[in-house]
C-alpha positions in Angstrom: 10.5 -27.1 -9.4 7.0 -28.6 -10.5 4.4 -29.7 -8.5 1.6 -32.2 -9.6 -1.9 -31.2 -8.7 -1.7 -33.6 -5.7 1.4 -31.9 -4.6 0.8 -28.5 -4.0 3.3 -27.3 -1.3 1.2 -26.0 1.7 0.7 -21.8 2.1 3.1 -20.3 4.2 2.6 -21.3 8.1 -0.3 -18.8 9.4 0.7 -17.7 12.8 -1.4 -16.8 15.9 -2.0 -13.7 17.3 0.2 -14.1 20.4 2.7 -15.3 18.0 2.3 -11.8 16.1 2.2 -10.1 18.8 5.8 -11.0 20.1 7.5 -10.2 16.5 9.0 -6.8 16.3 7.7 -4.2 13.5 10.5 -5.2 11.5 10.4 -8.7 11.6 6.6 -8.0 10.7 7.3 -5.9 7.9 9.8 -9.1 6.7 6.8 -11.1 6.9 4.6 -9.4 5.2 7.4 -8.3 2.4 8.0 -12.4 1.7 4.2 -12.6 1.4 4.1 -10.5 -1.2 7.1 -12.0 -2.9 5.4 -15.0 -2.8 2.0 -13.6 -4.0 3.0 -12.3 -7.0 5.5 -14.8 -7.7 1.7 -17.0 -8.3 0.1 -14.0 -10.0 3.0 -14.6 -12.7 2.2 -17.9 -12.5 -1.1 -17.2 -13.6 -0.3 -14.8 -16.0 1.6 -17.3 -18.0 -0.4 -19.6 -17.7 -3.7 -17.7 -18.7 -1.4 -16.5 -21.7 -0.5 -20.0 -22.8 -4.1 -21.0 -22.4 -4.9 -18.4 -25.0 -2.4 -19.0 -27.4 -3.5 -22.8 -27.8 -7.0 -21.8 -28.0 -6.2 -19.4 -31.1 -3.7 -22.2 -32.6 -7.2 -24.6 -32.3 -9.4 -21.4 -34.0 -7.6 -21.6 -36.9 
């Protein structure tokens, strides 16, 4: 799936306190374990595209 810039999907829904509060360790642990999914699912992201970046600026150097 690709996004334009204009369509960047929105971050994941933040929740309340109260709305913490009722979830049960586990559930929270879920949570927090899809966040992190998530988060380095863009640090890849990154990554490749950081690498990319670099390999057309050395193609350009030569």
């Amino acid at each position: 799936m690709s996004f334009d810039d204009d369509e960047i999907p929105p971050p994941p829904e933040r929740l309340s306190d109260d709305e913490l509060a009722l979830m049960s360790v586990g559930e929270l642990n879920e949570r927090i374990a899809g966040l992190e999914q998530e988060i380095e699912r863009a640090r890849q992201t990154i990554a490749a595209k950081q690498e990319h970046r670099g390999d057309a600026e050395s193609f350009f150097k030569s």
